[in-house]
matplotlib code that plots the C-alpha trace (Angstrom):
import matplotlib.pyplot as plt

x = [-63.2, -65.8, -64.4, -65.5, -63.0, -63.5, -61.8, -62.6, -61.0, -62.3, -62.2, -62.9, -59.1, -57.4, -54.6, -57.4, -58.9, -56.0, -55.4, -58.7, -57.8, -54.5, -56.6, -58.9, -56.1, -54.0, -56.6, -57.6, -54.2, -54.0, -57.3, -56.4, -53.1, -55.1, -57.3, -60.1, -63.5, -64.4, -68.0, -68.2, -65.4, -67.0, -65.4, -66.9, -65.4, -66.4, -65.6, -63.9, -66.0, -69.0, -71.0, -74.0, -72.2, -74.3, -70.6, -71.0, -74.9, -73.9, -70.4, -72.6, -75.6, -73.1, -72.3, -75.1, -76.8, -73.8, -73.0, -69.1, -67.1, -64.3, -63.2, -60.1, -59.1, -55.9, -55.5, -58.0, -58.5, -60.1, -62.5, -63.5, -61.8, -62.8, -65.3, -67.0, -64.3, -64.7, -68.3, -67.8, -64.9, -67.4, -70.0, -67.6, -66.8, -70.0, -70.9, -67.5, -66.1, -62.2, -60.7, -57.5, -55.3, -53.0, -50.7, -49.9, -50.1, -52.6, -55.4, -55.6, -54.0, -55.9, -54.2, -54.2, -56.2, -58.7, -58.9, -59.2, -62.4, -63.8, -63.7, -65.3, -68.1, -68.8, -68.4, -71.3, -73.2, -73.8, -75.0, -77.8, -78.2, -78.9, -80.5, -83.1, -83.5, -83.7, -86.8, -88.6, -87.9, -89.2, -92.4, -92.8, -93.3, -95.7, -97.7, -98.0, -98.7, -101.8, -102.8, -101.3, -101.2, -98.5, -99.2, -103.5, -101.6, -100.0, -101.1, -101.2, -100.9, -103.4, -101.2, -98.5, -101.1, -98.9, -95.9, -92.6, -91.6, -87.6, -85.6, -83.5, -81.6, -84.4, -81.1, -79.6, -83.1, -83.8, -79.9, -80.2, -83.5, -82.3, -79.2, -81.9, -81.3, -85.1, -87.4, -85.9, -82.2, -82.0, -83.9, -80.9, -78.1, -79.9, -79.8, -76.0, -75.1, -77.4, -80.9, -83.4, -86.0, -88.5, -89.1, -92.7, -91.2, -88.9, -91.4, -93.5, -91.3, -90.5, -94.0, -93.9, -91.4, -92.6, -96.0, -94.2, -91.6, -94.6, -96.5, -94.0, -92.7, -96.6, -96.5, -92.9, -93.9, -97.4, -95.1, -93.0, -96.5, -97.8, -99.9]
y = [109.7, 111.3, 115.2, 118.0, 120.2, 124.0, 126.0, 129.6, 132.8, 136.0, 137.3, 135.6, 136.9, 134.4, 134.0, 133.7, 130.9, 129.4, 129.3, 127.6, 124.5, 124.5, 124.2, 121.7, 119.6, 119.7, 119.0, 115.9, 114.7, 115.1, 113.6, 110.6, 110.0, 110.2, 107.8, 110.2, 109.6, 112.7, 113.5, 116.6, 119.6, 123.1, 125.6, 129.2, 132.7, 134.5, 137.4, 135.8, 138.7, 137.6, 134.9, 134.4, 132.2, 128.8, 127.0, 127.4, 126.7, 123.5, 122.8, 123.0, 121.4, 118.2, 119.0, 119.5, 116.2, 113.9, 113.4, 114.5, 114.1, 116.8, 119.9, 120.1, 123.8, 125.2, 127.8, 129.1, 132.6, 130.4, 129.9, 133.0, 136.4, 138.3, 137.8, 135.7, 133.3, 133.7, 132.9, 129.5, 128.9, 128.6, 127.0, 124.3, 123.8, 123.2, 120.3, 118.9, 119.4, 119.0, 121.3, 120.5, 122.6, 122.0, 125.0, 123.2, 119.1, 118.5, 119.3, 123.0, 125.2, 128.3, 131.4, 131.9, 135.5, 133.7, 130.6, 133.9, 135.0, 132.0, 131.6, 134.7, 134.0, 130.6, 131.7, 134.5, 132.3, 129.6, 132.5, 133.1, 129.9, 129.9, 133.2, 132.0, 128.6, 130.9, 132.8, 129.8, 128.3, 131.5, 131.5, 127.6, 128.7, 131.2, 128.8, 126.5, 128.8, 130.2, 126.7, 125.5, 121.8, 120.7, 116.9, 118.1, 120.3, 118.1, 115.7, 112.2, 111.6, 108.9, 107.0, 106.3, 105.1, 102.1, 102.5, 103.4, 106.9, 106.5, 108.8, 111.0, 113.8, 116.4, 119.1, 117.1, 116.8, 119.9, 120.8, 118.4, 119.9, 123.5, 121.7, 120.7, 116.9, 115.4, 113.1, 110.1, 110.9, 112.2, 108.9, 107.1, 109.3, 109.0, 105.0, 105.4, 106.4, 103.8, 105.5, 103.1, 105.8, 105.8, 108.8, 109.2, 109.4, 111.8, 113.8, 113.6, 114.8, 117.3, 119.0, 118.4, 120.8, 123.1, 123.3, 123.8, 126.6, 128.5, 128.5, 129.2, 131.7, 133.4, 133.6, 135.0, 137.8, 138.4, 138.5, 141.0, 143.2, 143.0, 140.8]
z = [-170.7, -173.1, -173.9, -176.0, -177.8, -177.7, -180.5, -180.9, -182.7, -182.4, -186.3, -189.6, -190.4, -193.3, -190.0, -187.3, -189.4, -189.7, -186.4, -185.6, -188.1, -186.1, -183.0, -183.4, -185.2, -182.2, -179.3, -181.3, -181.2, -177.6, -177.6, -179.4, -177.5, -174.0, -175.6, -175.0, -176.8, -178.5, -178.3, -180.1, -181.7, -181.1, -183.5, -183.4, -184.4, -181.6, -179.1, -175.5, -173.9, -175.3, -173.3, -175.8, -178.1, -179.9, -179.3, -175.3, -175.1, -176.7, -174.5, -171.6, -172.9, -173.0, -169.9, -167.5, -169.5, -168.4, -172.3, -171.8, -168.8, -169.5, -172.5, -173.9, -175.3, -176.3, -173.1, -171.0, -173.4, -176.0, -173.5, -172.8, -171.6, -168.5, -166.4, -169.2, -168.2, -164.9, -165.1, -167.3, -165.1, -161.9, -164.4, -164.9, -161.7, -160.3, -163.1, -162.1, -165.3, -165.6, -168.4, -170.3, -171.6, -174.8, -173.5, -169.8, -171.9, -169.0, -166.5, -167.0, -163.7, -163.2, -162.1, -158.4, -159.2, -160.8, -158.0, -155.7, -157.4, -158.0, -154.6, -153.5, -155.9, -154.2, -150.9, -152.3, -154.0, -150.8, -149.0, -151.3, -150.9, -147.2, -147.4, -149.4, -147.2, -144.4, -146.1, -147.0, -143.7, -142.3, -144.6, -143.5, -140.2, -140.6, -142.8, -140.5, -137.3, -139.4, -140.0, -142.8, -143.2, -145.5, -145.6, -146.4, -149.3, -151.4, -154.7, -154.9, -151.1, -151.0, -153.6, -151.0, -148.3, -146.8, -148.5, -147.0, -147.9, -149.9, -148.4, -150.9, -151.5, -152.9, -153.5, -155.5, -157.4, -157.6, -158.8, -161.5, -162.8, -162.6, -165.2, -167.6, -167.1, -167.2, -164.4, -165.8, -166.0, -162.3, -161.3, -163.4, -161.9, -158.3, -158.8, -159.4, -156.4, -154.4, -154.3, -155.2, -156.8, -159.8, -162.3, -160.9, -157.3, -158.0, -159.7, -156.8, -154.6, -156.6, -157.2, -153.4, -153.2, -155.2, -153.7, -150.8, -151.2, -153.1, -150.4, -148.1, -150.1, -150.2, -146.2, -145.8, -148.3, -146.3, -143.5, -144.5, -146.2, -142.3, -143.0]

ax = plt.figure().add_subplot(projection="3d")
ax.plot(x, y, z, "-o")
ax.set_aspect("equal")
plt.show()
């Protein structure tokens, strides 16, 4: 298992330093006797309230790029505090990111408050998500009552003349981008789970997509102008 350990204090205090060198000492001991690779040791002196810290740009730069499979920290304040932690909590979660925690010697066991929250903020969040299907879905049908022709719309089409269209998971595609991860990695991750795909199909579907929700997106907004 590739990790990354997080250590953080919040002062440049002689004791607060200290406690940092104690920190990263310890997690790569628990590291080492997990036989974890270590991919990287983030140490920062930094606010938990704060979300705009260089260490967790990089944490989950490692992250949403497939470079590190799970963080180890000391307990989940060194993470953050509030609802900064909150917020990398449900980060975390949705890269599938385990967390382990030096204070519970294992997989990190978040407080049933916090499990509470994060739950309401998911619940939240796949709403917006099906609001904003709804919209485009909406918009779609408009488009194409006015005459739209989606297949007369997009790029390339000639190019697949013949050829049998691969059938994929464009959410997942369009997940993956919105993570940073490029063309060619999502090709590679969507070939590890049994999609036989190129990185110039999935960028084709993708700029399908995006022709697509633009333009459904236009009609749903003239829709709602009276248009």
């Amino acid at each position: 298992m590739r990790v990354v350990l997080y250590c953080r204090v919040s002062t440049e205090k002689e004791a607060q330093v200290s406690s940092l060198n104690r920190q990263r000492a310890e997690l790569m001991r628990m590291a080492e006797h997990h036989k974890m690779e270590i991919v990287d040791c983030i140490v920062e002196q930094a606010s938990g309230y704060e979300i705009e810290r260089e260490g967790i740009f990089r944490l989950l730069e490692y992250f949403s790029s497939r470079s590190a499979d799970a963080l180890l920290i000391q307990d989940e304040t060194r993470l953050g505090r509030g609802n900064t932690k909150i917020a990398l909590f449900h980060q975390l979660k949705k890269l599938n990111i385990r967390i382990y925690s030096l204070s519970q010697e294992g997989e990190l066991e978040i407080s049933e408050s916090d499990s509470m929250v994060l739950q309401i903020v998911g619940i939240v969040e796949e709403y917006q998500r099906k609001i904003h299907n709804m919209k485009i879905r909406r918009g779609m049908k408009k488009a194409v009552e006015d005459g739209y022709n989606p297949a007369a719309n997009l790029s390339n089409k000639d190019m697949a003349s013949g050829r049998e269209r691969i059938d994929f998971p464009i959410e997942e595609v369009i997940r993956l981008r919105r993570n940073k991860l490029t063309f060619k990695d999502i090709a590679s991750t969507l070939r590890g789970v049994g999609y036989d795909v190129s990185k110039a199909t999935v960028h084709r579907r993708y700029q399908e997509y995006v022709s697509l929700e633009k333009q459904s997106q236009s009609s749903y907004d003239n829709v709602d102008k009276g248009e």
